[in-house]
mmCIF file as gemmi writes it, N, C-alpha and C atoms, coordinates in Angstrom:
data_model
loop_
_atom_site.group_PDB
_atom_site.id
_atom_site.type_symbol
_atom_site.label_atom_id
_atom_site.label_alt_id
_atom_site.label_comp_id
_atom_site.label_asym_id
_atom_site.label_entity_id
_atom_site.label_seq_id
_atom_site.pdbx_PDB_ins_code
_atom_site.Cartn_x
_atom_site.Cartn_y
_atom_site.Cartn_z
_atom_site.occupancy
_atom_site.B_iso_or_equiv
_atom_site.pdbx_formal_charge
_atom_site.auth_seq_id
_atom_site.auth_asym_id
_atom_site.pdbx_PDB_model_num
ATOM 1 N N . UNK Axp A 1 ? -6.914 -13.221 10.263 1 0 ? 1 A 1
ATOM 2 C CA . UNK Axp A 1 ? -6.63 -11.888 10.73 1 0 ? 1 A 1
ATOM 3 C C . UNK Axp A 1 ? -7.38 -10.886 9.846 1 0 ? 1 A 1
ATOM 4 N N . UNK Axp A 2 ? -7.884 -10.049 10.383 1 0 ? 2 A 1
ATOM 5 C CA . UNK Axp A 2 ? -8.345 -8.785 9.653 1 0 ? 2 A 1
ATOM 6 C C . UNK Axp A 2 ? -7.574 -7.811 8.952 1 0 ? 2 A 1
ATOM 7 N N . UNK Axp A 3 ? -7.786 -7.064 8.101 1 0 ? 3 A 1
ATOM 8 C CA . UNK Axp A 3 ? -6.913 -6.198 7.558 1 0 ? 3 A 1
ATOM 9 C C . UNK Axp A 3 ? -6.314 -5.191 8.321 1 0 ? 3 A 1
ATOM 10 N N . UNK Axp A 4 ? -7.443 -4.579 8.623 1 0 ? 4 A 1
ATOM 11 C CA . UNK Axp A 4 ? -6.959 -3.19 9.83 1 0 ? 4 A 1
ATOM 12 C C . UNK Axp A 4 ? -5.88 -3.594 10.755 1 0 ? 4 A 1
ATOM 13 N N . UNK Axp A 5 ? -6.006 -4.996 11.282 1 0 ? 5 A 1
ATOM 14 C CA . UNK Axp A 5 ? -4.969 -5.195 12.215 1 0 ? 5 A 1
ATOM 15 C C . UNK Axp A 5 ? -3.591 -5.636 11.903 1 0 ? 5 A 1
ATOM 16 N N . UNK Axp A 6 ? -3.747 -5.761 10.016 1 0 ? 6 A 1
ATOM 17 C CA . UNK Axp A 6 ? -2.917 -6.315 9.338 1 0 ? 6 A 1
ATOM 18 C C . UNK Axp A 6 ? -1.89 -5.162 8.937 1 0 ? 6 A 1
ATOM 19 N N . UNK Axp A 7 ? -2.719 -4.006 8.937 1 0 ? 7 A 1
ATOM 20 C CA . UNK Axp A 7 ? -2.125 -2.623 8.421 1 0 ? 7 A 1
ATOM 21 C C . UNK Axp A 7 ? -1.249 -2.363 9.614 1 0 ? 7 A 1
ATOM 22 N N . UNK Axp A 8 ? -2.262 -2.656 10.689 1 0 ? 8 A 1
ATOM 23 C CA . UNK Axp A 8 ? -1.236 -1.673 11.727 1 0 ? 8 A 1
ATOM 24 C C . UNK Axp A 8 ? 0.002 -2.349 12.164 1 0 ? 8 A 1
ATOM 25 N N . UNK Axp A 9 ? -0.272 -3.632 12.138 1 0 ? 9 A 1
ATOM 26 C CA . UNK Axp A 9 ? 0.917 -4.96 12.317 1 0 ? 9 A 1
ATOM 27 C C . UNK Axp A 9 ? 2.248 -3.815 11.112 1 0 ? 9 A 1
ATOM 28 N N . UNK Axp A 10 ? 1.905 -3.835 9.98 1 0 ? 10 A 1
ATOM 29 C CA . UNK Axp A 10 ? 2.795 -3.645 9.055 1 0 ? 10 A 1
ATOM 30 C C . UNK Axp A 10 ? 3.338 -1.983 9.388 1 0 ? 10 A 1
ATOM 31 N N . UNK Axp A 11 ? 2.736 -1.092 9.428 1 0 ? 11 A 1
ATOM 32 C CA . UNK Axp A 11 ? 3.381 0.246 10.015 1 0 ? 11 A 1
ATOM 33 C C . UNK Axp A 11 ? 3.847 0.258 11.417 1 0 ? 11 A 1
ATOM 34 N N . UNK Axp A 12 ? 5.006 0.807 11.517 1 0 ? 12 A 1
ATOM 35 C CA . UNK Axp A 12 ? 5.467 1.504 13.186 1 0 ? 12 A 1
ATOM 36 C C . UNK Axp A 12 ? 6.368 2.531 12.952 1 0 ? 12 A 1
ATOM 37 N N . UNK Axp A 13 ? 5.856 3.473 13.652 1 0 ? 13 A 1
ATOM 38 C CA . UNK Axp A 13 ? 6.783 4.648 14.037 1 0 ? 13 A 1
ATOM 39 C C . UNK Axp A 13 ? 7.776 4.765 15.389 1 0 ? 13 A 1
ATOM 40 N N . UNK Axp A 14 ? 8.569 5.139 15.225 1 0 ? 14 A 1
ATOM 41 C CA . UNK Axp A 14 ? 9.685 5.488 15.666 1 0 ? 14 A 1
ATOM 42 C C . UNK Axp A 14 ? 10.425 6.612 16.406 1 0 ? 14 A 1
ATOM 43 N N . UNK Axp A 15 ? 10.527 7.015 17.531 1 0 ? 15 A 1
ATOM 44 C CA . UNK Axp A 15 ? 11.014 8.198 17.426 1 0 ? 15 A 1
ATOM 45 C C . UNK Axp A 15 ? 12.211 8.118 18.535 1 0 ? 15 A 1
ATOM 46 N N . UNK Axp A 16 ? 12.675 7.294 18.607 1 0 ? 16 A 1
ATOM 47 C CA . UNK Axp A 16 ? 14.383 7.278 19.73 1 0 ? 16 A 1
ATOM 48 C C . UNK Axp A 16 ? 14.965 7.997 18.881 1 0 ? 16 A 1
ATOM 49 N N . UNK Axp A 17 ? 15.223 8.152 17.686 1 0 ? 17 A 1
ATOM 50 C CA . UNK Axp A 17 ? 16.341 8.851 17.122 1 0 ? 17 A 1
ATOM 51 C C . UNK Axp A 17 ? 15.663 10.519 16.747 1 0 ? 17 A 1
ATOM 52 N N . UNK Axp A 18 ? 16.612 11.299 16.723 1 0 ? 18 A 1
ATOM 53 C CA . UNK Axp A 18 ? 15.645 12.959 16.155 1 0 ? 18 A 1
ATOM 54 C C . UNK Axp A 18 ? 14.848 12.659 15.4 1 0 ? 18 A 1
ATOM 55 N N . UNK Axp A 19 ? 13.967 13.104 15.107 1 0 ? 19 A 1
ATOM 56 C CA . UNK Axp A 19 ? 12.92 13.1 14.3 1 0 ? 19 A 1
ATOM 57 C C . UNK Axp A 19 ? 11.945 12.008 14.37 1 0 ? 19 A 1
ATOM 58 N N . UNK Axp A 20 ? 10.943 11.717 13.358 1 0 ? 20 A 1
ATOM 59 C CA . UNK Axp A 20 ? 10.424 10.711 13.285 1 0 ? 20 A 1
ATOM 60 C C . UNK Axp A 20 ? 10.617 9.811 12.003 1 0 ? 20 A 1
ATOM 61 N N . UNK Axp A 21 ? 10.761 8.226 12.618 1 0 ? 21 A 1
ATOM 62 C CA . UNK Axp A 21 ? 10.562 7.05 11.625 1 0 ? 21 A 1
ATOM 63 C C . UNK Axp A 21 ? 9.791 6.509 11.276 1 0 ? 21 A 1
ATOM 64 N N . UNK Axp A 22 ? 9.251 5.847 10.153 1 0 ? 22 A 1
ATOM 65 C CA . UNK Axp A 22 ? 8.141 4.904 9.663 1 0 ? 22 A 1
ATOM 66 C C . UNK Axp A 22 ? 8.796 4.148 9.471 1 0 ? 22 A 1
ATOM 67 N N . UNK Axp A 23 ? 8.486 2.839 9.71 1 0 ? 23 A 1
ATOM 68 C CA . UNK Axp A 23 ? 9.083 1.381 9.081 1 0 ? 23 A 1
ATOM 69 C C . UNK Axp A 23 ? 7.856 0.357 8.866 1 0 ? 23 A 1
ATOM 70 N N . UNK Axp A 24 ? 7.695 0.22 7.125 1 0 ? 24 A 1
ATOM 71 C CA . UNK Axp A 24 ? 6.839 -0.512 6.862 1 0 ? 24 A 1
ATOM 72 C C . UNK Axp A 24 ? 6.818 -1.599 6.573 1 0 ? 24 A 1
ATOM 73 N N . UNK Axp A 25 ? 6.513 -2.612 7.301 1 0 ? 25 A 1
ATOM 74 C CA . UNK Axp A 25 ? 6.765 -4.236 6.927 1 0 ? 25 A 1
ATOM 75 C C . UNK Axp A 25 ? 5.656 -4.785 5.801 1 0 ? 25 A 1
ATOM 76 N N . UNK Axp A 26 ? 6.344 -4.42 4.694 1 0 ? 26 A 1
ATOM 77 C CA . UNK Axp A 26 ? 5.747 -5.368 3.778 1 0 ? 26 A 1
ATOM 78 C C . UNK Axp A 26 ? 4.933 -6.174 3.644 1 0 ? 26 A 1
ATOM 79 N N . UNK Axp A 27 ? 5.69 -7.157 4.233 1 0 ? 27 A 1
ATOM 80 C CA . UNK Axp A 27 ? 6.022 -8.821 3.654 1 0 ? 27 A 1
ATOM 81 C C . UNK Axp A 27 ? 4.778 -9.255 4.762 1 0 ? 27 A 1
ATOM 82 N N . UNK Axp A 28 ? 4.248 -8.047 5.958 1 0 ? 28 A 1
ATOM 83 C CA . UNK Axp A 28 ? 3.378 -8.661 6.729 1 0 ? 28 A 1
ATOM 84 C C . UNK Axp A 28 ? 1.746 -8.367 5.896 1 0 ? 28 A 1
ATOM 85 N N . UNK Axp A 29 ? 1.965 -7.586 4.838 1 0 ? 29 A 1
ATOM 86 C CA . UNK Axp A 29 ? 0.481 -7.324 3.917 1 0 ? 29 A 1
ATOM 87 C C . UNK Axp A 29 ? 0.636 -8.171 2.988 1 0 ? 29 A 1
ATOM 88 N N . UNK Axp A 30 ? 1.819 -8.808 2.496 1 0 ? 30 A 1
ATOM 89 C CA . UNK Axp A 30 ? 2.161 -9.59 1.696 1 0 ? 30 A 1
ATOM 90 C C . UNK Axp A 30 ? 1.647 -11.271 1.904 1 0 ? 30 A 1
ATOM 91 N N . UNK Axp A 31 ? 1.412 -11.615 2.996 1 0 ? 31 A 1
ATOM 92 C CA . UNK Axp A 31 ? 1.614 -12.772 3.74 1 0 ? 31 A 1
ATOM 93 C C . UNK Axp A 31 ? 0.036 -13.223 3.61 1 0 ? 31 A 1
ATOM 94 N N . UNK Axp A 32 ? -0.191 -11.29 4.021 1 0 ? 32 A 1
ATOM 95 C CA . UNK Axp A 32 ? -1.878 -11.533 4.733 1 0 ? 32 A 1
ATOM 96 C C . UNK Axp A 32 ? -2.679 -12.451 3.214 1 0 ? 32 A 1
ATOM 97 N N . UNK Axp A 33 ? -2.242 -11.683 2.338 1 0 ? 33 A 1
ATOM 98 C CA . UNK Axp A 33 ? -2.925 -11.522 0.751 1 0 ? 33 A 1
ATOM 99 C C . UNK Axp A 33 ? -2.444 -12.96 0.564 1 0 ? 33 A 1
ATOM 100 N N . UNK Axp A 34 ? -1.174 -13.373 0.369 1 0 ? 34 A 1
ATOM 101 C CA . UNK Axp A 34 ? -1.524 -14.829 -0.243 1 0 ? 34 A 1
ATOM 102 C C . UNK Axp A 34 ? -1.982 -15.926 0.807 1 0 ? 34 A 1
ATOM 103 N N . UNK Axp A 35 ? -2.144 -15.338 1.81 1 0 ? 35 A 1
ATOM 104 C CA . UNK Axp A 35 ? -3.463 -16.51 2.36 1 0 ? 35 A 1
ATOM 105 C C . UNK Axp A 35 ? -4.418 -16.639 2.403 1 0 ? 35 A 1
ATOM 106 N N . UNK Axp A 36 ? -5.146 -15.416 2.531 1 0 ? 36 A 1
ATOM 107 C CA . UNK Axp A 36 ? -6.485 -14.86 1.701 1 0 ? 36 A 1
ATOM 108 C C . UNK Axp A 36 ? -6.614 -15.414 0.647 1 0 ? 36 A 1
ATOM 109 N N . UNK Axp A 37 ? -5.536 -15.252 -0.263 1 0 ? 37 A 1
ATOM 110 C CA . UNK Axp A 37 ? -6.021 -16.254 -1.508 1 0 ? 37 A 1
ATOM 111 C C . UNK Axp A 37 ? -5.619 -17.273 -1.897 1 0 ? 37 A 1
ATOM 112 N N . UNK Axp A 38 ? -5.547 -18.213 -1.192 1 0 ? 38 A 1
ATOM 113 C CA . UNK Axp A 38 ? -4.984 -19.34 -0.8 1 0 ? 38 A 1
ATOM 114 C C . UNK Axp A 38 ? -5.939 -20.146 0.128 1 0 ? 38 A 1
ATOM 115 N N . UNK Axp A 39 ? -6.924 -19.262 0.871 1 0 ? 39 A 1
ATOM 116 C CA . UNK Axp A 39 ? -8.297 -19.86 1.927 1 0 ? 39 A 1
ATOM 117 C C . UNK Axp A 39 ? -9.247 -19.544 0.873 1 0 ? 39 A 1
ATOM 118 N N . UNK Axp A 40 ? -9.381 -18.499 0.013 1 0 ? 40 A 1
ATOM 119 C CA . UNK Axp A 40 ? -10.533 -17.982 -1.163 1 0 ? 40 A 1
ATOM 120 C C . UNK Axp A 40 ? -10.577 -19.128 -1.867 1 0 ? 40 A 1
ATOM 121 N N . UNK Axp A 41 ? -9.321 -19.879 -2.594 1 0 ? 41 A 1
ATOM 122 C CA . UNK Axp A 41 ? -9.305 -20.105 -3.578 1 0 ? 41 A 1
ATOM 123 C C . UNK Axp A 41 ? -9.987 -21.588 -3.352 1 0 ? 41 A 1
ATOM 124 N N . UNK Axp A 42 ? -9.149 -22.577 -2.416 1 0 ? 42 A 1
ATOM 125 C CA . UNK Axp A 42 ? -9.612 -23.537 -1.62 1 0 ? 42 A 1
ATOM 126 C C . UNK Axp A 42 ? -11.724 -23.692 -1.287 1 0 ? 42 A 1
ATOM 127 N N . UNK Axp A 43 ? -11.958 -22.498 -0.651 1 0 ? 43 A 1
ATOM 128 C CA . UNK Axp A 43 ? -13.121 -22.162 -1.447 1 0 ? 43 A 1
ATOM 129 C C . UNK Axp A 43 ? -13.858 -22.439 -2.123 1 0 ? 43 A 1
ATOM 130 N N . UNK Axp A 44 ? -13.424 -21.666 -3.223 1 0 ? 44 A 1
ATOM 131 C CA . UNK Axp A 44 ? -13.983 -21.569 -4.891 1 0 ? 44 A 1
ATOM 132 C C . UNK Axp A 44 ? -14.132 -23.131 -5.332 1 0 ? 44 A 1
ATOM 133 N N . UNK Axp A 45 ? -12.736 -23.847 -4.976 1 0 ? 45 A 1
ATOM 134 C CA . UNK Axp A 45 ? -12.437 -24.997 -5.559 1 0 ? 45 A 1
ATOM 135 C C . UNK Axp A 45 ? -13.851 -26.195 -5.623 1 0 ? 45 A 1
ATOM 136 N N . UNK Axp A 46 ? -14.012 -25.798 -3.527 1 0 ? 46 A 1
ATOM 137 C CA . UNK Axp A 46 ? -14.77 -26.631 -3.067 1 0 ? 46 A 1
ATOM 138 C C . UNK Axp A 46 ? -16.634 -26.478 -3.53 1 0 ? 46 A 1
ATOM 139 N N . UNK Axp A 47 ? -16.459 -25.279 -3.385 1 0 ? 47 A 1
ATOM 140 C CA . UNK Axp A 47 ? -18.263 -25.045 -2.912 1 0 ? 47 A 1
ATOM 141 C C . UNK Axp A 47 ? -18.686 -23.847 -4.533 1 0 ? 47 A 1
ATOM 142 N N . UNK Axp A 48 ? -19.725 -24.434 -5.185 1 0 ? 48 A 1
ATOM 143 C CA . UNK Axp A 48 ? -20.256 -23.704 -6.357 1 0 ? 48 A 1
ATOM 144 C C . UNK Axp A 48 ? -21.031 -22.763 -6.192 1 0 ? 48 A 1
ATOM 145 N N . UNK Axp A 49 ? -20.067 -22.049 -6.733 1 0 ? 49 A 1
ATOM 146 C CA . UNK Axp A 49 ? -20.622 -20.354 -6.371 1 0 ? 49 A 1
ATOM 147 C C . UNK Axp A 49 ? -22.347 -20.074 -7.165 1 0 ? 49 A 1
ATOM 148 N N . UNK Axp A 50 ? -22.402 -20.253 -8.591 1 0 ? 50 A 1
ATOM 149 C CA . UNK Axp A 50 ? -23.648 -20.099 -8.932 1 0 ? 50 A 1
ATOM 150 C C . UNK Axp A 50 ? -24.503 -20.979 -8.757 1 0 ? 50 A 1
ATOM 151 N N . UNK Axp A 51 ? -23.844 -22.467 -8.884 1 0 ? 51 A 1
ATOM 152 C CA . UNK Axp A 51 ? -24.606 -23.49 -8.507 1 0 ? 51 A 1
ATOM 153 C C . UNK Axp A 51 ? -26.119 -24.008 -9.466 1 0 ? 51 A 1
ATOM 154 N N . UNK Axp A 52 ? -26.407 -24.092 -9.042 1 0 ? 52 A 1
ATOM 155 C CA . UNK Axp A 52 ? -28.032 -24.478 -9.904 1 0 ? 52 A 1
ATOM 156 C C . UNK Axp A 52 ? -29.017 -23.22 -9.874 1 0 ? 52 A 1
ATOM 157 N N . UNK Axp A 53 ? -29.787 -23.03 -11.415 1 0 ? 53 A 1
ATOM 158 C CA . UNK Axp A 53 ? -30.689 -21.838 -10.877 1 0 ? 53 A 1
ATOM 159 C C . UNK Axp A 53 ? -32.081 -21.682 -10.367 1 0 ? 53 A 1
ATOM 160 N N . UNK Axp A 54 ? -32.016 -22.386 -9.229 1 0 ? 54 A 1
ATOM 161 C CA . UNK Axp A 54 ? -33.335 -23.038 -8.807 1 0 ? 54 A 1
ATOM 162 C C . UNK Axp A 54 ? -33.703 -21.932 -7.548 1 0 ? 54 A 1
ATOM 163 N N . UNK Axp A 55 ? -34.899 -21.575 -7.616 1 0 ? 55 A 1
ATOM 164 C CA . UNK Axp A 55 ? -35.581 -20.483 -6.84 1 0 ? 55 A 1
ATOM 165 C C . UNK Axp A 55 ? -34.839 -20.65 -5.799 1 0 ? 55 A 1
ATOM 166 N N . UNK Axp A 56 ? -35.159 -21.788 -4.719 1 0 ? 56 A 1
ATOM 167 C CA . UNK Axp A 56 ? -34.914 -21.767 -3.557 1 0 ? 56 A 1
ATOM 168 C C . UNK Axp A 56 ? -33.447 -21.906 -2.965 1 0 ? 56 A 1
ATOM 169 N N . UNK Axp A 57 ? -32.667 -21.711 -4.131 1 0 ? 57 A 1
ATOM 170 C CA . UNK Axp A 57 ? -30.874 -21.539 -4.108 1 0 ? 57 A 1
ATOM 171 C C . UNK Axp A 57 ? -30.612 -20.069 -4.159 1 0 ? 57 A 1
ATOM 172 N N . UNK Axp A 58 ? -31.324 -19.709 -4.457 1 0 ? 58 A 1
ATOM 173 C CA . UNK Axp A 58 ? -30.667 -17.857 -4.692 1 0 ? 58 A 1
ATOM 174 C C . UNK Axp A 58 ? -30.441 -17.176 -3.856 1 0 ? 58 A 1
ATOM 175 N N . UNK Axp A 59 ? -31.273 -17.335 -2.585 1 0 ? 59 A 1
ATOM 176 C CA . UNK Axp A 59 ? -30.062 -16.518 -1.564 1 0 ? 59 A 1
ATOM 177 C C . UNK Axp A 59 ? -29.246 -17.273 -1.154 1 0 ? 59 A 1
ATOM 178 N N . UNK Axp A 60 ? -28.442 -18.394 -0.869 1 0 ? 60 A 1
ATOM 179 C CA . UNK Axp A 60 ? -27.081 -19.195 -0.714 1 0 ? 60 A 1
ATOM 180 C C . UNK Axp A 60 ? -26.153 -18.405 -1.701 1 0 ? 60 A 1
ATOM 181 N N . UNK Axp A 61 ? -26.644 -18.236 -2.916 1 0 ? 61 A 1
ATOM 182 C CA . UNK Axp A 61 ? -26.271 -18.127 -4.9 1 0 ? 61 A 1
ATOM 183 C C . UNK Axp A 61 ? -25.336 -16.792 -4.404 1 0 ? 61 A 1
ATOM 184 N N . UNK Axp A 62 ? -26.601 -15.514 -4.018 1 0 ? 62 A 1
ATOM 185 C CA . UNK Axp A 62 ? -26.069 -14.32 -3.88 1 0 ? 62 A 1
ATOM 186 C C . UNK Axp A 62 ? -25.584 -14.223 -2.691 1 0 ? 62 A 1
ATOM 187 N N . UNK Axp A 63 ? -25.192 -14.987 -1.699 1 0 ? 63 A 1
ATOM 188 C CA . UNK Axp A 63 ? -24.943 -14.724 -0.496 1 0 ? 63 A 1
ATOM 189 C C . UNK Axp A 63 ? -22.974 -14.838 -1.039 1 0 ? 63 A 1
ATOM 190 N N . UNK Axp A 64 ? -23.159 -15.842 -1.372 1 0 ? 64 A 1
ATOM 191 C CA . UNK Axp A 64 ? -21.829 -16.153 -2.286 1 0 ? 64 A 1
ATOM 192 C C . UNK Axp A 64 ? -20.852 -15.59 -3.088 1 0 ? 64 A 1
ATOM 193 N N . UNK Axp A 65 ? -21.797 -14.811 -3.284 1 0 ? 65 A 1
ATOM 194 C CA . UNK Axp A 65 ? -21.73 -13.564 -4.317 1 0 ? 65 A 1
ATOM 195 C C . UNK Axp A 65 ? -21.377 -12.258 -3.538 1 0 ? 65 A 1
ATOM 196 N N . UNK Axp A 66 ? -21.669 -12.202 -2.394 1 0 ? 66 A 1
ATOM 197 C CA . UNK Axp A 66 ? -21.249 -10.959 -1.566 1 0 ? 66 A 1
ATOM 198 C C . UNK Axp A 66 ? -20.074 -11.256 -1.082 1 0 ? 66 A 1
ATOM 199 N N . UNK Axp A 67 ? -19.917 -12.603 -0.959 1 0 ? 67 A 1
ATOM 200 C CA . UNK Axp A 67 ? -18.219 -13 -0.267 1 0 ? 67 A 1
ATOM 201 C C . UNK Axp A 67 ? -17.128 -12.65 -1.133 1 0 ? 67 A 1
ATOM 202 N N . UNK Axp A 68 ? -17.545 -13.053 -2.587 1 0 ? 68 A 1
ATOM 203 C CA . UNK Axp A 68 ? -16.406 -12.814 -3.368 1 0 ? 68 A 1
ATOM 204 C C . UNK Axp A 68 ? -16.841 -11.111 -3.63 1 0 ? 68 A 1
ATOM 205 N N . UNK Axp A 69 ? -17.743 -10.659 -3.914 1 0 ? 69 A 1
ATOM 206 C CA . UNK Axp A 69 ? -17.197 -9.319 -3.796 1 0 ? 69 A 1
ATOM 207 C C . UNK Axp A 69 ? -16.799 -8.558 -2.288 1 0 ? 69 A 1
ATOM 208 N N . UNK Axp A 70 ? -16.953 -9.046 -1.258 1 0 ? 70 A 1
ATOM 209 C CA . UNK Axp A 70 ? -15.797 -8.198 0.004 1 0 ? 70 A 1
ATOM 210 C C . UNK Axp A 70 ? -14.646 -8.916 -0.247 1 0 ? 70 A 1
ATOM 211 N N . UNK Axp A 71 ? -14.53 -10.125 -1.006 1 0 ? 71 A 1
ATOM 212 C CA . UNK Axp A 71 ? -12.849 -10.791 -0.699 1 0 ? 71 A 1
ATOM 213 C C . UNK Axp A 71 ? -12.334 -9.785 -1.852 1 0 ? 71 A 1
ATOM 214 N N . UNK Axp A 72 ? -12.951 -9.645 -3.043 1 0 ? 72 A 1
ATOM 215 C CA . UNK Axp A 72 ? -12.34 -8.653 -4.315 1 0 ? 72 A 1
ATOM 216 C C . UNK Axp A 72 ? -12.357 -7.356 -3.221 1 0 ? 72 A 1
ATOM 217 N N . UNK Axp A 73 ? -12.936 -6.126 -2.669 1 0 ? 73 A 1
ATOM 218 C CA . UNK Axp A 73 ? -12.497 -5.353 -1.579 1 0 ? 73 A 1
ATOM 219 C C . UNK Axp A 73 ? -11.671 -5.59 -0.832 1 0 ? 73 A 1
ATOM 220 N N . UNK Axp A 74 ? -11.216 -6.428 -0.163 1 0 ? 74 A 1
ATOM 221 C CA . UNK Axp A 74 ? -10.414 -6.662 0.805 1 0 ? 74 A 1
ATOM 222 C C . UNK Axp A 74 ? -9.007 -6.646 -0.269 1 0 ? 74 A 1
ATOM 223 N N . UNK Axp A 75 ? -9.347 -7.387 -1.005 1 0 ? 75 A 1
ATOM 224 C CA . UNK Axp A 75 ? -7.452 -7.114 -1.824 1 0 ? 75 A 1
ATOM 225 C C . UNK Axp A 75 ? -7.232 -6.036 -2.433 1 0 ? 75 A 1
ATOM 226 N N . UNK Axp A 76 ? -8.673 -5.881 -3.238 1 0 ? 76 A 1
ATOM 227 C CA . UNK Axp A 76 ? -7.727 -4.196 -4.067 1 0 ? 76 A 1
ATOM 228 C C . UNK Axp A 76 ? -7.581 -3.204 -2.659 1 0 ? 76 A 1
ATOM 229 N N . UNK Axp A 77 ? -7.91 -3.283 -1.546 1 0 ? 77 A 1
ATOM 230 C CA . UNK Axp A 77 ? -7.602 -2.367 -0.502 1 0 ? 77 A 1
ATOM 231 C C . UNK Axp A 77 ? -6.427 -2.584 -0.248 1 0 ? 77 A 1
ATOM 232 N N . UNK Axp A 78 ? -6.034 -3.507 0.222 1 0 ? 78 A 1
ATOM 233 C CA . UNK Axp A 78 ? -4.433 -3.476 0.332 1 0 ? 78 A 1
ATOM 234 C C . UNK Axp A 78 ? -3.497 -3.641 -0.466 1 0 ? 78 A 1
ATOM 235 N N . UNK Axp A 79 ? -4.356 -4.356 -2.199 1 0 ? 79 A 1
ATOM 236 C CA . UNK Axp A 79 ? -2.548 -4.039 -2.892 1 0 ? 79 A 1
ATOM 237 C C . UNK Axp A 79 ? -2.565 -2.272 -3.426 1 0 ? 79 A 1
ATOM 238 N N . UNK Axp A 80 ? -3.749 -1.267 -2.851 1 0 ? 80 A 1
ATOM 239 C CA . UNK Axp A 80 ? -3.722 -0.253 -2.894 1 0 ? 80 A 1
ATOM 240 C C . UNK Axp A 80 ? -2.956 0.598 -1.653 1 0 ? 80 A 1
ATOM 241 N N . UNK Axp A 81 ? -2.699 -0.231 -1.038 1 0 ? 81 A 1
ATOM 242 C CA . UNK Axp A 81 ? -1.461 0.344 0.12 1 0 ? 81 A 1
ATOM 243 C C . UNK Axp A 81 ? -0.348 0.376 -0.172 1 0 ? 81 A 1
ATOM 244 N N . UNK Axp A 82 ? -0.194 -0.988 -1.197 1 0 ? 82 A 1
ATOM 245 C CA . UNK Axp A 82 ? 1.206 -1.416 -1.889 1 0 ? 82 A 1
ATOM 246 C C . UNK Axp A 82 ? 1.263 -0.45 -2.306 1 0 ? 82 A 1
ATOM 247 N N . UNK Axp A 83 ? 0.524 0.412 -3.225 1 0 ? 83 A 1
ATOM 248 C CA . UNK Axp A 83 ? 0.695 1.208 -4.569 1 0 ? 83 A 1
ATOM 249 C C . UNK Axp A 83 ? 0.846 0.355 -5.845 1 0 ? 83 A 1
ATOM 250 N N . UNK Axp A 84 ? 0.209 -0.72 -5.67 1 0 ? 84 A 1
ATOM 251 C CA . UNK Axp A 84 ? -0.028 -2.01 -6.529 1 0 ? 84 A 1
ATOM 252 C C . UNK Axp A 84 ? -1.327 -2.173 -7.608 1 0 ? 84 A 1
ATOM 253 N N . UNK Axp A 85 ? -1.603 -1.618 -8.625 1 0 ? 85 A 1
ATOM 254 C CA . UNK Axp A 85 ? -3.316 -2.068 -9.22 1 0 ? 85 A 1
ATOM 255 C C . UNK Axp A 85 ? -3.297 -3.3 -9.24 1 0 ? 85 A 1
ATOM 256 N N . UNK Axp A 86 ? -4.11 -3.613 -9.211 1 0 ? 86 A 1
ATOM 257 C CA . UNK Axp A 86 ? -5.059 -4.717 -9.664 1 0 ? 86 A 1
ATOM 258 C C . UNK Axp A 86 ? -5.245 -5.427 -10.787 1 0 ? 86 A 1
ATOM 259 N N . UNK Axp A 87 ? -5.4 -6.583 -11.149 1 0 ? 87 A 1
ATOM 260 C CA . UNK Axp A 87 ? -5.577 -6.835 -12.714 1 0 ? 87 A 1
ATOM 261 C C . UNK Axp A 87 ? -6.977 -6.899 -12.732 1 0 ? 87 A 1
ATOM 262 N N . UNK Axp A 88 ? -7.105 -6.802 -13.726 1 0 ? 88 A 1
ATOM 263 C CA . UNK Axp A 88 ? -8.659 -6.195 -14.424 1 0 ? 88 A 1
ATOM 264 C C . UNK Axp A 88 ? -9.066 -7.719 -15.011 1 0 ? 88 A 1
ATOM 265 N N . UNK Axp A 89 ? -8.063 -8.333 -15.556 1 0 ? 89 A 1
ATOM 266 C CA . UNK Axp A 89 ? -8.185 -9.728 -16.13 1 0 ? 89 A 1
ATOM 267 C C . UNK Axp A 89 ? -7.107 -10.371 -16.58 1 0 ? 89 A 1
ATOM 268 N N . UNK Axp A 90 ? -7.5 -12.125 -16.414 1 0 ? 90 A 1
ATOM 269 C CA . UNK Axp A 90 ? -5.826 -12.902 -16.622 1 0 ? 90 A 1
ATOM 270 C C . UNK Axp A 90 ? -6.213 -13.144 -17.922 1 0 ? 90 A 1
């Protein structure tokens, strides 16, 4: 699932009663993230990110390299919905 559709899954408004409601489901941005990193990690496990530094590997090398930086985007975006930072380092 994508995020955007993950966001909107998790917000709904409301309005049968006066005024208006937000009700934000959590646990559905919550879910998204540890499977994301749970399919990332599986990943990582399997396939070597820098790999060998042999000319004709370097775009696979950096291609690799763009995944983990949109998968690092994709989470600090939503544990920034949480109102959650990020760790900087374990």
């Amino acid at each position: 699932m994508m995020l955007p559709e993950v966001l909107s899954q998790s917000g709904q408004m409301s309005s049968t009663s006066p005024g208006i409601r937000a009700t934000a489901n959590t646990e559905v941005i919550c879910k998204f993230l540890v499977s994301l990193s749970m399919d990332f990690s599986c990943y990582y496990n399997r396939v070597h990110i820098l790999g060998e530094p042999l000319p004709h590997l370097f775009s696979r090398m950096f291609a690799r390299l763009q995944l983990m930086k949109g998968v690092q985007s994709v989470l600090h975006s939503a544990l920034k919905t949480l109102h959650i930072m990020p760790l900087t380092q374990i």
